[in-house]
VMD Tcl script that draws the C-alpha trace (Angstrom):
set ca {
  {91.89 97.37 146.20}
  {92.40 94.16 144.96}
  {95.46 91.36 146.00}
  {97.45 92.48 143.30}
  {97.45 96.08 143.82}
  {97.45 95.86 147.75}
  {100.48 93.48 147.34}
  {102.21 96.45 144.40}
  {101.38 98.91 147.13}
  {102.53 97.24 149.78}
  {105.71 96.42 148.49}
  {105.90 100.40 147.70}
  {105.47 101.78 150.91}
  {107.78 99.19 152.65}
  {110.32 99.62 150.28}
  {110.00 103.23 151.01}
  {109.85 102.46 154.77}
  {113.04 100.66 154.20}
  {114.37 104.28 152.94}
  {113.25 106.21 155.51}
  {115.43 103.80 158.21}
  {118.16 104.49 155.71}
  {118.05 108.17 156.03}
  {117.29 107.24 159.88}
  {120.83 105.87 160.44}
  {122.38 108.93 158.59}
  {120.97 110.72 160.99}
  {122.25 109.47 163.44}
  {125.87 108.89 161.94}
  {125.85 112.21 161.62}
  {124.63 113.58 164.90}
  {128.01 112.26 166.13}
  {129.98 114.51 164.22}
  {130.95 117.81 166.03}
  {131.73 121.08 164.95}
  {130.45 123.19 161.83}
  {130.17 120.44 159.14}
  {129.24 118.21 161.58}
  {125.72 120.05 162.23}
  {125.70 120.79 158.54}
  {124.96 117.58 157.70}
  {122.80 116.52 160.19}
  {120.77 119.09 159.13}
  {121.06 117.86 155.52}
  {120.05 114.19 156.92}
  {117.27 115.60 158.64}
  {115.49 117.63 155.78}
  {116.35 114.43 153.50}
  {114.49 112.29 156.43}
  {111.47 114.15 156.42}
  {111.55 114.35 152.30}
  {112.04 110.30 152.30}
  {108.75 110.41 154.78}
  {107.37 112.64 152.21}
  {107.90 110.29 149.48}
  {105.90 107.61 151.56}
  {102.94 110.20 152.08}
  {102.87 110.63 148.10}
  {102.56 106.96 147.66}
  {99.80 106.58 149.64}
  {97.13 109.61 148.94}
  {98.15 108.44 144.81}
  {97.03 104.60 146.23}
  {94.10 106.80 147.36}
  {92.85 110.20 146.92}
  {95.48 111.66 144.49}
  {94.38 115.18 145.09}
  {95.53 118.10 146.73}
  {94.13 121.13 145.55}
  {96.11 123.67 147.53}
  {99.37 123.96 145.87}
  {101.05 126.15 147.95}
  {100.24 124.38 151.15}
  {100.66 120.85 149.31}
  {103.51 119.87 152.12}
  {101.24 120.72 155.01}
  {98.08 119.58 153.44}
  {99.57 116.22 152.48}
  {101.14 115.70 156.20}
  {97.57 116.44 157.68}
  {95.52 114.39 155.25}
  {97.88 111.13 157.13}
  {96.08 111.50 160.42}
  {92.70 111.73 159.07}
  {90.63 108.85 157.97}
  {89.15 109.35 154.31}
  {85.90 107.95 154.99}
  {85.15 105.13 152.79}
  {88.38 105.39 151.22}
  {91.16 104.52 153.56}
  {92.07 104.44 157.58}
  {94.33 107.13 159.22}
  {98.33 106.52 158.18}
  {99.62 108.24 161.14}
  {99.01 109.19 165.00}
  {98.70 112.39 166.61}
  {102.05 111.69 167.85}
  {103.90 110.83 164.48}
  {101.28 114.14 162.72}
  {103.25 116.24 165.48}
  {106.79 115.34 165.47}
  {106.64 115.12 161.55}
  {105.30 118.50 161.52}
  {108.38 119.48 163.22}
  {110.77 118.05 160.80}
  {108.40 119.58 158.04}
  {108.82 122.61 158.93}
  {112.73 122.65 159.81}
  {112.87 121.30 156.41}
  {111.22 124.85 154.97}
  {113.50 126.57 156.56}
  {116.77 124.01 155.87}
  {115.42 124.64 152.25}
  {115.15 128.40 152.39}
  {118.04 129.38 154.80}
  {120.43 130.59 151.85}
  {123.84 131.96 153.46}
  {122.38 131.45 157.20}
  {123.90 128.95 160.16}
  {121.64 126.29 161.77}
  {120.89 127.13 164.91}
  {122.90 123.64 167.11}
  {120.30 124.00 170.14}
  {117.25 124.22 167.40}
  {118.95 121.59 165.38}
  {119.03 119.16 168.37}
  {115.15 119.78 169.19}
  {114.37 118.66 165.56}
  {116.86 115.80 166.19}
  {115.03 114.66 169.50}
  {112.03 114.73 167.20}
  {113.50 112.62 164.68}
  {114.43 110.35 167.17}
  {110.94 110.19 169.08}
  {109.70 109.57 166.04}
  {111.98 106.60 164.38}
  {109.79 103.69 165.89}
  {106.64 105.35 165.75}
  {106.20 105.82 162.39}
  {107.18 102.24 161.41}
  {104.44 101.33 164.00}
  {101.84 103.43 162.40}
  {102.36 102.15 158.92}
  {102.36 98.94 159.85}
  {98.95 98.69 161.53}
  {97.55 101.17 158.42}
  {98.77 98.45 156.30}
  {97.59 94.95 158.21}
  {94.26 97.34 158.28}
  {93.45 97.87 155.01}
  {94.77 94.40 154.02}
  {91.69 93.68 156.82}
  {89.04 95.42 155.44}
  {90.23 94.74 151.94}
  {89.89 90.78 152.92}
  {86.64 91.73 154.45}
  {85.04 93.04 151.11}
  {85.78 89.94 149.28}
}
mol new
graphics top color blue
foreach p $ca { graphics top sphere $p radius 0.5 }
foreach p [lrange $ca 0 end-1] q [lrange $ca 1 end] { graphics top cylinder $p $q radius 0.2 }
display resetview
């Protein structure tokens, strides 16, 4: 990747980053909000947090690999390509850690998405909550050292 394009894609996944705190603080406005509505929403913030993490995912395998095959499993297939290394192509995105706890939110999200006419569940909700909190620093962390190291190895090439 050359300066230019790291520096576009760069400036892509932060500003996505910066997107993902957005939805982060929602989040947590709303997890302070009691009753019915309350957990309504913070289970709309929650599928929207995982869909803004989403949106950084997509970024980065069109930066890089740009293919997933597997249509219906594209959301699970995306999330696991993160924690893998593409050989060659680019470092791991995410931990273990941040691969489990966004798996969590991934699928919450499936059901969020597909739970026409049914209530959330408030002690399942607040597991996928704890989740989303466990995972608010981690992921920044993870992105950050994926992007000093292929700004590395892309300084190391030339």
């Amino acid at each position: 990747m050359d300066r230019s394009a790291f520096v576009i894609f760069a400036s892509e996944v932060r500003a996505q980053l910066d997107r993902v705190e957005a939805v982060h603080e929602l989040v947590e406005a709303r997890a302070a909000i009691s009753g019915p509505a309350g957990t309504e929403s913070l289970g709309y913030q929650l599928h929207n947090l995982y869909c803004a993490c989403e949106e950084l995912f997509q970024i980065v395998a069109t930066a890089f690999e740009n293919q997933i095959d597997d249509t219906a499993g594209y959301h699970s297939e995306l999330l696991k390509r993160m924690c893998i290394p593409m050989g060659g192509v680019r470092p791991r995105v995410i931990s273990d850690e941040s691969f489990r706890l966004l798996d969590s939110l991934r699928a919450f999200r499936h059901v969020f998405r597909h739970a026409y006419g049914s209530s959330l569940d408030e002690r399942k909700l607040n597991i996928v909550l704890e989740d989303a909190r466990a995972l608010h620093a981690g992921l920044r962390a993870d992105i950050v050292a994926f992007l000093r190291t292929i700004h590395v190895e892309d300084a190391d090439e030339q």
